[in-house]
C-alpha positions in Angstrom: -42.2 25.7 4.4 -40.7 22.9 6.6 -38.6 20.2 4.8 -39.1 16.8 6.2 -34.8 15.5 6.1 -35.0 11.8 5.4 -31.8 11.6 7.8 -31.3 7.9 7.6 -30.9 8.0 3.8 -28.4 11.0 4.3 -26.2 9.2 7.0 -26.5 6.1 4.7 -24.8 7.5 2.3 -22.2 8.8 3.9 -21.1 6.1 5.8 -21.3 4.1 2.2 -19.0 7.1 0.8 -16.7 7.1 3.3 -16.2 2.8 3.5 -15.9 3.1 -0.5 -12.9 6.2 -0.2 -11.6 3.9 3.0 -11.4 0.5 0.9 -9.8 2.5 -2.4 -7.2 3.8 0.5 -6.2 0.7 1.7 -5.7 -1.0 -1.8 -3.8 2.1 -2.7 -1.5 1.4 0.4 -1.5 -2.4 -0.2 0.2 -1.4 -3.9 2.5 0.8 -3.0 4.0 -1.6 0.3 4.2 -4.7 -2.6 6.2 -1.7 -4.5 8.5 -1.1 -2.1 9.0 -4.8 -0.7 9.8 -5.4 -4.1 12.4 -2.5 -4.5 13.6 -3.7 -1.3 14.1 -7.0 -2.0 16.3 -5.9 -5.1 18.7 -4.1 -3.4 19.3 -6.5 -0.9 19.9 -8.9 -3.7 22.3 -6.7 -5.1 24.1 -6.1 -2.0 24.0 -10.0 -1.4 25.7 -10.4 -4.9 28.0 -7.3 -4.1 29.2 -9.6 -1.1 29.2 -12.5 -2.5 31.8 -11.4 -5.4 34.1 -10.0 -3.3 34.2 -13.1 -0.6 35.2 -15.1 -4.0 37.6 -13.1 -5.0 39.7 -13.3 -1.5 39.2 -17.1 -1.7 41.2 -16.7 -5.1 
């Protein structure tokens, strides 16, 4: 017994697999960069502030 392999359909869906696990990869990334922008952002803030406090103290 000799299968006919429809190999079109076959490589169809995995190239549709693969884009869908690419795409949720990339948004995963995208999250997690705005995350740590965000965290970064903060602690430059607070090093800004840091600064800022002590340059008005010495004028003082």
């Amino acid at each position: 017994m000799q299968y006919d392999i429809p190999w079109g359909s076959i490589l169809y869906q995995i190239i549709s697999v693969g884009l869908i696990i690419l795409f949720v990869y990339l948004i995963i990334k995208l999250v997690m960069n705005s995350k740590e922008k965000k965290n970064q952002q903060k602690e430059l803030e607070q090093k800004l502030d840091k600064v800022i406090g002590i340059l008005e103290k010495e004028k003082k």
